[in-house]
N, C-alpha and C positions, 0 to 999 in steps of 0.2 A: 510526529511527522517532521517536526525541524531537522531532528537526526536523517531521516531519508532525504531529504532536500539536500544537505550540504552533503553525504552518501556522493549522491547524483550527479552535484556540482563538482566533486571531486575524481570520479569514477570518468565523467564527459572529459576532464585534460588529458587522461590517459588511456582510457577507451570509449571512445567517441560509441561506435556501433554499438555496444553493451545494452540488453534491455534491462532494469531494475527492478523489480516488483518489492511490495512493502507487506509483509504475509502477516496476518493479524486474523486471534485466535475468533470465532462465530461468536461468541458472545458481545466480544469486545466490538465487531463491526455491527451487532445488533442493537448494541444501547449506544454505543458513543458514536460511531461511525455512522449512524443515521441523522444524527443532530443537522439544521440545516446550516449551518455556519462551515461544519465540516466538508458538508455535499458542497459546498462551493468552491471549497480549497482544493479539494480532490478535484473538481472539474478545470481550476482556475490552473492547475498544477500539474494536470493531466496525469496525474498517481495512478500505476496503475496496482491492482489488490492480488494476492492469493489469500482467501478464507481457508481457514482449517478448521478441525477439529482435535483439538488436543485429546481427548478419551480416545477418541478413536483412532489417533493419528492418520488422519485421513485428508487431503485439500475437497475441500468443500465447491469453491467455485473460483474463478480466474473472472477479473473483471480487468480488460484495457481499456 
């Protein structure tokens, strides 16, 4: 998530309008991304998510 933050920090000097998403495979939002420490930074940080699935190559769900 550090990496997407300074991404964002750096993306906003030169394109302000730009939306970011941070795309992170369904497992890994199932076990890590559920922790409550996490759910706070996502909120505190307003991240927004594409879930995918890697076997299937498929986006799972878009959360802003």
């Amino acid at each position: 998530m550090g990496q997407y933050l300074n991404y964002c920090q750096a993306l906003e000097e030169q394109e302000a309008d730009r939306i970011v998403y941070l795309a992170i495979p369904v497992e890994t939002y199932q076990d890590f991304f559920q922790l409550p420490f996490i759910q706070r930074s996502l909120k505190r940080y307003q991240v927004k998510l594409i879930i995918y699935n890697p076997k299937l190559e498929v986006i799972s769900e878009w959360i802003n």
